[in-house]
C-alpha positions, 0 to 999 in steps of 0.5 A, spaced: 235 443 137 234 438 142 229 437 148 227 432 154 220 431 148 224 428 143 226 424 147 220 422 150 217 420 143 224 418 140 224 424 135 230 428 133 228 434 133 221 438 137 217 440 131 211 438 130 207 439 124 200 439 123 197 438 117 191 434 113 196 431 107 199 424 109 205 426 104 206 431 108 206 427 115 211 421 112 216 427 110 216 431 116 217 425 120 223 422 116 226 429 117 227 428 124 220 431 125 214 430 128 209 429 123 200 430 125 194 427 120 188 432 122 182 426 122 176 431 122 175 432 114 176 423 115 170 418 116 173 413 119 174 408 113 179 413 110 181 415 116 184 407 116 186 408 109 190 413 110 194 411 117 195 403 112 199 408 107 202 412 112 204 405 116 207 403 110 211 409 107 214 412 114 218 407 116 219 406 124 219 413 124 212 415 130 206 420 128 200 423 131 193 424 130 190 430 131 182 430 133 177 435 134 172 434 141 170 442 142 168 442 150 162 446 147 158 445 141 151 444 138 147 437 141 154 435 146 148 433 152 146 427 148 147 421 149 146 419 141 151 415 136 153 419 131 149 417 126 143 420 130 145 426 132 147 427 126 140 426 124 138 432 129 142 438 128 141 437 120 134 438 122 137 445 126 141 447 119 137 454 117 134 453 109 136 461 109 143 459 110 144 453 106 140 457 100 146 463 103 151 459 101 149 456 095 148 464 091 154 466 094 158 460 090 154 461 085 155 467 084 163 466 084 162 462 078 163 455 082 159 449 079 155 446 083 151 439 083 144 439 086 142 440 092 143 434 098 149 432 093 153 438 094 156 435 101 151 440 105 148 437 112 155 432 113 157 432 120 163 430 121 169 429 127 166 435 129 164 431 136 165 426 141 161 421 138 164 423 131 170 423 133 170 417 139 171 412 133 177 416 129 181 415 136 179 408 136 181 408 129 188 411 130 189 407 137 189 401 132 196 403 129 203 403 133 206 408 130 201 413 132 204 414 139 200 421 139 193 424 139 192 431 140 186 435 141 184 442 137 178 444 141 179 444 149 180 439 154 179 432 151 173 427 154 176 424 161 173 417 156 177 419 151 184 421 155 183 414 158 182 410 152 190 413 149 192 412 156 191 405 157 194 404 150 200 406 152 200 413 148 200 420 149 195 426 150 195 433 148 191 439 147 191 445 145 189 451 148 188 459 148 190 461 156 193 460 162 186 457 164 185 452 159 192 449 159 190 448 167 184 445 165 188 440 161 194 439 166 189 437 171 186 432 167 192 429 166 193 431 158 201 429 157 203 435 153 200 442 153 200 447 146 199 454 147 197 457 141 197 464 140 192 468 136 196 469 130 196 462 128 192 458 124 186 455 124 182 455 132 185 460 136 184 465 142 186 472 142 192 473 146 198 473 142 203 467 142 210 471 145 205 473 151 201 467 152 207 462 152 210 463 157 204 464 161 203 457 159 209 454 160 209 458 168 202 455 169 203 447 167 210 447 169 214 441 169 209 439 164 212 440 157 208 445 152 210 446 145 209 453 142 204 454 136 201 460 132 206 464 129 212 459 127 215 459 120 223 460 122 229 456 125 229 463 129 221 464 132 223 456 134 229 459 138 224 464 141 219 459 143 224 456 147 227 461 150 220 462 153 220 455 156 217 451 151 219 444 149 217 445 141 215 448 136 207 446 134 206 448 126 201 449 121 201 454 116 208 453 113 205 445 111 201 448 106 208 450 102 211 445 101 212 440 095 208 434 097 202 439 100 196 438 096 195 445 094 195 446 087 200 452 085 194 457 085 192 457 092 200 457 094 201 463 089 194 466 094 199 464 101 205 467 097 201 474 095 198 475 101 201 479 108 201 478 115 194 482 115 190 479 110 188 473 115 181 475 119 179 471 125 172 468 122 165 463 125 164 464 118 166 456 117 167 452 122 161 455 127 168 457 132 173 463 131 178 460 126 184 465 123 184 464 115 185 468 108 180 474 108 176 473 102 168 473 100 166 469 103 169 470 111 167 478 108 160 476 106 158 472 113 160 478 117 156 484 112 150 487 116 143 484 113 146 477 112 146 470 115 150 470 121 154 464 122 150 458 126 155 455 131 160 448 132 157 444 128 151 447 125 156 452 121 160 446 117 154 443 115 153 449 111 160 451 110 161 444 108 159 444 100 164 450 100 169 446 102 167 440 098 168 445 092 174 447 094 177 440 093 173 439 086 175 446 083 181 449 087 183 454 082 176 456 081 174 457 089 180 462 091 175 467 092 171 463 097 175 457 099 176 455 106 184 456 107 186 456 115 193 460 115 196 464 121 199 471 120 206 468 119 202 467 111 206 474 111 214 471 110 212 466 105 215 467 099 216 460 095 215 453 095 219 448 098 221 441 099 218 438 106 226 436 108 229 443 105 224 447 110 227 443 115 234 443 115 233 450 114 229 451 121 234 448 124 240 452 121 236 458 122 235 456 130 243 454 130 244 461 127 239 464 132 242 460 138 249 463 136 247 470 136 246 469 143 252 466 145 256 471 141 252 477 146 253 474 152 261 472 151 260 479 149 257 482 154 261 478 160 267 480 156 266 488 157 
C-alpha cells in the first residue's frame, strides 16, 4: 500500500485520519500513517498546547491540521477581527432558539450552568478571521507539513501563507465542480467525500464521486473520504484513481479516542441507517447519529436551524455539555459519524486498525490478481 502521496509527504502508508484527539494523531502517525488534528473546537491558545504535546510525543514523524474556512457564511464580507464580529453575529443569535436548546437538554435531564456560562454564543474557527490565527498557529510547527480545509475553497491569503512556509494545502470537496475550484486555486491535494461520510458532506456517493474527481483534477492527487473503514474500501478508492484514503469515523473507535465506552457502545449499536445528514449543529448539512436533538431541529413548528456560524453558537452548550456529561448527553450529543457506523463492531487499539487495514487492502489486492491469472489462464 504505497502511492507517490506517501512519498511526497514521507509517510508509509496513504491513510489519513481526521480526528479532534491528539492521542489519536500521534498513534496514527507512529503506525505509519498520516495523523490530522481538527483545530475548530481550539482557541488558538490550546491550539498551541496541543501541537507542543504533539511535537513532543510523535517523534519525526509529520501530521496535518485540519481548518474550517466555509466559502459561504454569516458576516464573511466584513472586514472585522475576530473579536468583533464575534460581537455581531451574538447579536443575530434568536433568544427562541437559545431558550430552544436550553429545554431540549433540560428536558433530557442534563444539568446545566447558567445562562451566559453554558458555552452559548462562542464563535469559534468557524470563519477566516477565527481561523486565520490557527493557521498561523500551526504554521509555527515543522512537523505540521499539511493544512487541510473541511469548507471549500480555501482564502487565496490562507493558500499563500502555507505555501510560503513550504507546506501543503487540501481541501475537501462534495463535486467535481468544487474540486476544480481548489485545483484552480492551487490547493495541493483534493479530498472527494462522499455523502455517506461523517461530518460536512455533499450528496453524491463516495464509489460515483471519486472517480468523478480523480477524471476532474488529474494529475493532481485526490484521496478518497466518506465511507472508509476497511483495508478493502482503501483498495477500491484506489482502484478508482485515488492516492489515499481520507478517514474519519473509524477514529472514534480506537483505545486512545476520548470517547467514553458509553457513546462508543451507541457507535457499535448503531447501522448504516442511523445517521441523518442535519444543520441542526453546525448551520451546514453534517451527517451524525440520529438522536433527539437532530429529531426535534427538523419537527414542524420548531425553530429551524440558523445558518454557519449563528447555528453552533446555540448548538454550542450542547456540545459543551456533551464534554462535561458524556454518558448523560447520548440522547442530545453532537457525534458526527459516517454510515460506515454500521461495520463497527468493538474497540480497537490505533495501531491494531492499522495493520488490519492494511492486511485487509493486501487480501483485497490479491483476490484481484487471483481473478485476472484466472481469467488470462481460461
Amino acid at each position: 500500500m504505497h502511492t507517490p502521496i506517501c512519498d511526497d509527504l514521507g509517510i508509509e502508508f496513504p491513510i489519513f485520519a481526521f480526528t479532534h484527539c491528539r492521542d489519536v494523531v500521534v498513534a496514527v502517525s507512529k503506525a505509519g500513517g498520516f495523523g490530522v488534528l481538527g483545530a475548530v473546537g481550539f482557541s488558538p491558545e490550546q491550539l498551541e498546547i496541543e501541537l507542543n504535546w504533539i511535537d513532543e510525543h510523535i517523534g519525526d514523524h509529520p501530521y496535518g491540521v485540519d481548518i474550517v474556512i466555509p466559502n459561504k457564511y454569516e458576516g464573511m464580507d466584513s472586514d472585522m477581527s475576530g473579536e468583533e464580529l464575534g460581537d455581531m453575529l451574538r447579536k443575530m443569535v434568536p433568544q427562541e432558539h437559545l431558550d430552544f436548546a436550553r429545554g431540549l437538554l433540560i428536558d433530557h435531564g442534563v444539568p446545566l450552568p447558567e445562562a451566559g456560562s453554558d458555552n452559548s454564543l462562542q464563535l469559534l474557527g468557524w470563519t477566516e478571521a477565527t481561523a486565520t490565527p490557527q493557521v498561523e498557529i500551526a504554521l509555527q510547527h515543522d512537523k505540521v507539513t499539511l493544512i487541510a480545509n473541511a469548507l471549500g475553497t480555501p482564502p487565496t491569503e490562507i493558500i499563500e501563507m502555507i505555501h510560503a512556509k513550504g507546506r501543503k494545502v487540501a481541501a475537501l470537496c462534495g463535486s467535481p465542480r468544487q474540486a476544480l475550484k481548489h485545483a484552480d486555486a492551487d490547493v495541493d491535494i483534493i479530498i472527494a467525500q462522499g455523502g455517506e461520510g461523517g461530518g460536512h458532506c455533499g450528496e453524491v456517493g463516495s464509489i460515483v464521486l471519486w472517480p468523478q474527481v480523480v477524471k476532474a483534477v488529474s494529475p493532481r492527487p485526490v484521496l478518497a473520504a466518506g465511507g472508509i473503514g476497511s483495508g478493502q474500501q482503501i483498495a477500491a478508492a484506489l482502484a478508482l484513481g485515488c492516492q489515499g484514503a481520507w478517514s474519519g469515523s473509524q477514529w472514534l473507535m480506537v483505545e486512545e479516542a476520548e470517547n467514553t465506552p458509553v457513546q462508543q457502545a451507541a457507535y457499535i449499536s448503531a447501522t448504516s441507517r442511523d445517521t441523518v445528514r442535519s444543520r441542526s449543529f453546525t448551520g451546514k448539512p453534517c451527517r451524525m447519529l440520529k438522536n433527539d436533538w437532530t429529531e426535534a431541529w427538523q419537527t414542524e413548528g420548531n425553530p429551524e436551524p440558523l445558518g454557519m456560524p449563528l447555528q453552533y453558537m446555540v448548538s454550542g452548550m450542547a456540545v459543551s455539555a456533551t464534554h462535561r456529561w458524556p454518558d448523560q448527553t447520548v440522547d442530545v450529543a453532537f457525534n458526527p459519524v459516517g454510515q460506515v457506523v454500521g461495520q463497527f463492531e468493538k474497540v480497537e487499539k490505533t495501531a491494531a486498525v492499522m495493520e488490519r487495514w492494511v492486511e485487509e487492502y493486501i487480501e483485497a489486492s490479491g483476490s484481484l490478481d487471483a481473478f485476472n491469472a484466472a481469467a488470462t489462464s481460461a
